[in-house]
N, C-alpha and C positions, 0 to 999 in steps of 0.2 A: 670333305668330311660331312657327315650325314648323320643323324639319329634312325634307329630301325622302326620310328613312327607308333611304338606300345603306348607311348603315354596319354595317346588319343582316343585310346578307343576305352569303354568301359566293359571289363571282360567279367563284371560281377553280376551281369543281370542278363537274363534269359532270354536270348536273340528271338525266340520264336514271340514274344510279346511287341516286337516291334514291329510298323505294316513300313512296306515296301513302298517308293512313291513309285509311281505307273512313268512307265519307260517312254522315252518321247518318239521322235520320228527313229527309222535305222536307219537315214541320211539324212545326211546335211539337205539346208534348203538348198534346191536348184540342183540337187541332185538326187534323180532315180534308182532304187535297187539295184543293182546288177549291171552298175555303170562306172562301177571302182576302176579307178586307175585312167579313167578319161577326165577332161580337165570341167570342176565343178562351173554352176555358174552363182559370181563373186552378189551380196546380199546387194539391194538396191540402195542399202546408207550404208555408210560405217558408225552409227549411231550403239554404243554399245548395249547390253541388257539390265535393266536396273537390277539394282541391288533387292534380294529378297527383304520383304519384311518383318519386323519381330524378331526376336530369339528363339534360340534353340540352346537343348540342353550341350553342359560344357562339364569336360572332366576336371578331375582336381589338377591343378601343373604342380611341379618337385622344385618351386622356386617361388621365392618370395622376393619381387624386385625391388629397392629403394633408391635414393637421392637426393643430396638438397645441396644448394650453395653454402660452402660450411663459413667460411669467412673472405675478409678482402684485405690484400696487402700492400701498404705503399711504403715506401722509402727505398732510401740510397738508389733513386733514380728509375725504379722501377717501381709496375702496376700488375699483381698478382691474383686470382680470384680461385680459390681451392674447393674443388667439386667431390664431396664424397660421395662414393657408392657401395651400395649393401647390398647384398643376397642372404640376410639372418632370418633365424624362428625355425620354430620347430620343422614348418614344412617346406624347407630351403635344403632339400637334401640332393641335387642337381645343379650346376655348375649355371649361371648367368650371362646370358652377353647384353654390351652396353653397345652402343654407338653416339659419338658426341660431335654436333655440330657446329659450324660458327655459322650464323642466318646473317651476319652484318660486321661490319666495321674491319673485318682481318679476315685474310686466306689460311689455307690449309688445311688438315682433317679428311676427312673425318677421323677421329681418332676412335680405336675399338679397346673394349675391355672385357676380357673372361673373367666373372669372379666364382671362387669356388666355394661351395653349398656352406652357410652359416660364416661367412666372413663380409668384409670387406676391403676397400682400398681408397685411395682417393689420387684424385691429379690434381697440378695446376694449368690454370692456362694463362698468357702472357697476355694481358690488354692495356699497358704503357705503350711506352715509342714505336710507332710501326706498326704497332698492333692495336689500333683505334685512340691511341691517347685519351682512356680514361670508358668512353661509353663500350658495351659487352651486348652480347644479343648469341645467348647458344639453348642450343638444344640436346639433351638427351636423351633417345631411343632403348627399349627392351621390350622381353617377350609380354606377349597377349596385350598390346595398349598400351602400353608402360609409355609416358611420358611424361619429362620436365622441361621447363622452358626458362632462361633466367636473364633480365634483362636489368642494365644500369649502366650505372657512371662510378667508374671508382675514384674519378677526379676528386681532389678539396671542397667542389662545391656543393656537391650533389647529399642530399638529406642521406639518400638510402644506403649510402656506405657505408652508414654507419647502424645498420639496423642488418637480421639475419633471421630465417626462417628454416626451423629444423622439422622436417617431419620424419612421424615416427610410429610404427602397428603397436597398439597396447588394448588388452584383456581392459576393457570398460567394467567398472564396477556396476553399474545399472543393472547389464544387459550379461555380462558373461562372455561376452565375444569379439573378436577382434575391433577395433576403432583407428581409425586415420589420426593422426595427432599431430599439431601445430605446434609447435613453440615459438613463440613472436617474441625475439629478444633485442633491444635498443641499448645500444653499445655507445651514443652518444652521449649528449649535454643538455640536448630537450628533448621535451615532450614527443613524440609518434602516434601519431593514429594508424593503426592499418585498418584493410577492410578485405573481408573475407569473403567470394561472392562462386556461389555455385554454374560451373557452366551446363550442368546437365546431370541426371540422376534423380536431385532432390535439388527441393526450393530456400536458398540459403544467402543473405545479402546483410552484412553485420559491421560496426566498427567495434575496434578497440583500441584503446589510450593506452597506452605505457611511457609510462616515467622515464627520464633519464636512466640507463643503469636497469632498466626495469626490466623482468618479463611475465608476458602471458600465454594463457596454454588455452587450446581449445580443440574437443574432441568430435569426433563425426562416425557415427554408428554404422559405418558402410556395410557389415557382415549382415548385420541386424535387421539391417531396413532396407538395403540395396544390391544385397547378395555378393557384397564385396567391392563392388564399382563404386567409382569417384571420381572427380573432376571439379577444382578448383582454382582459381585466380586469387592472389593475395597483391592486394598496393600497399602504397604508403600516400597519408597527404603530404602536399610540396614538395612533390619530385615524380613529377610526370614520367618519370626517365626508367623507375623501378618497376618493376613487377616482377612476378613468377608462379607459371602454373603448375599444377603437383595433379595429374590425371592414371590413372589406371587400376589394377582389384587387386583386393587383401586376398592371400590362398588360405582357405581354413579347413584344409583337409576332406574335404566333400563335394561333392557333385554342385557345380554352381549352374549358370546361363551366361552364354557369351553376350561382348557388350553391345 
């Protein structure tokens, strides 16, 4: 199954405005004109070709991917970790796919998910007996960048089990336009520090303290100031074990740059 490839192209602006880039060799190297179908000669490395530089311009996509670790379950002998995932907002008018990894501690997977435009769903995955006894390390995959990364211990000892990170696209009041959104919520008995640290985009390295019982929110202006892109890592102090990255672009219905 295939898409018919429309969503790519931008069919609103005036093809004769754009220049052509200049055509390269009509053969491969080691191969002369008019010597088709005899056997080429192979390149002196296999050293591949770098990646171009910079960006270029990027159409709007008909999906708006999301994802977080929603919570952690233990008892009656099992160890539960429930992943939700969205495709919502206005410009989610296109069905989503996910893909989800296990990077350590338990086999199986990849597990796949279609979601369809302005919904979502969620799974569990099993990380008790057999399936790491307690420590987790998965990955989730989607279109243009899309990724999550979620790492811990749901064992009794581990701080971060007891702590959870919701993000979320919201209309910033400032700015008028989409925003990345943290919720850092502590579901414990003490105190949390997290720490909020940018991997790439914009320059971003922060703590926050929340209560027992407590939560805080914190927003990031990606439309605004990044043309959608993002890329974050959140920890917790005293529990080396947690973390989770939240990386990819807010769709705000217009013409953006790839990342």
């Amino acid at each position: 199954m295939s898409g018919d490839l429309t969503s790519v192209f931008d069919f609103s602006k005036d093809a004769s405005t754009y220049t052509l880039p200049a055509l390269g060799a009509a053969a491969p190297a080691g191969q002369t004109p008019g010597t088709i179908g005899t056997t080429p000669v192979p390149p002196s490395t296999n050293t591949p070709p770098p990646q171009e530089s910079g960006t270029e311009t990027a159409c709007a996509l008909p999906y708006q991917g999301n994802a977080y670790l929603d919570r952690v379950e233990v008892g009656g002998g099992t160890m539960l970790i429930w992943v939700a995932l969205q495709n919502q907002g206005i410009h989610a008018t296109s069905a989503a796919h996910f893909s989800a990894y296990a990077n350590a501690y338990r086999t199986g997977g990849p597990w796949q998910y279609t979601v369809d435009p302005d919904t979502g769903t969620e799974d569990y995955f099993n990380v008790g007996s057999g399936y790491g006894n307690g420590p987790y390390d998965f990955t989730v995959t989607g279109p243009n960048r899309f990724l999550r990364r979620f790492k811990g211990d749901a064992s009794g000892i581990a701080l971060g089990r007891h702590v959870t990170v919701k993000s979320t696209f919201e209309v910033h009041p400032s700015t008028g336009k989409l925003a990345v959104v943290f919720s850092m919520r502590n579901h414990g008995t003490q105190g949390v520090a997290f720490r909020i640290r940018s991997n790439q985009y914009r320059t971003w390295d922060s703590t926050y303290s929340v209560a027992a019982g407590g939560t805080t929110t914190e927003f990031f202006n990606a439309v605004a100031y990044q043309q959608g892109w993002y890329d974050f890592t959140i920890t917790v102090a005293n529990d080396s074990t947690w973390s989770q990255r939240f990386a990819g672009h807010i769709e705000y219905g217009a013409t953006s740059v790839t990342g």
